[in-house]
C-alpha positions, 0 to 999 in steps of 0.5 A: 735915148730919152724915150719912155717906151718903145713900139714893136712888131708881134714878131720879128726876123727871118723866121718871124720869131715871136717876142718872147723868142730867145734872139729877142732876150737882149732887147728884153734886158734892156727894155727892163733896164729902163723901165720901158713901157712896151706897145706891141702894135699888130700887123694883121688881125689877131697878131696882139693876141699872139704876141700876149699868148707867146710873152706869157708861155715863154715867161717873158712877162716873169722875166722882164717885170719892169717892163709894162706891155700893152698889146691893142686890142688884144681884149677881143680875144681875152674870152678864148685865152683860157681855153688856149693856155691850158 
């Protein structure tokens, strides 16, 4: 595979687990592996804003750092985060 980077759902699964879920952490190694850039494209409304709340509480961010997510959209929420990860 060639590609650059990849697009993933906020969540996936049965359970609609969360990206930073522990089922998820071989696609985490292997996407750090290669350096991906990583776009997390939403399904409904606010799901980016999820998606980067649950990468930064579980670490993901920490434990993947060759990998560069970008979540759209997610800045219309960035006011609240704070308050939310407290």
């Amino acid at each position: 595979m060639q590609a650059d980077g990849v697009a993933l759902w906020p969540f996936y699964g049965e359970g609609d687990h969360d990206l930073g879920h522990r089922d998820l952490q071989l696609i985490w190694e292997e996407l750090n592996r290669r350096h991906a850039v990583v776009f997390v494209h939403p399904i409904r409304e606010y799901d980016t804003t999820r998606a980067a709340i649950d990468l930064i509480m579980t670490d993901t961010i920490r434990k993947y750092p060759n990998c560069k997510v970008s979540c759209l959209a997610v800045e219309a929420a960035s006011p609240t985060l704070p308050h939310v990860l407290r």
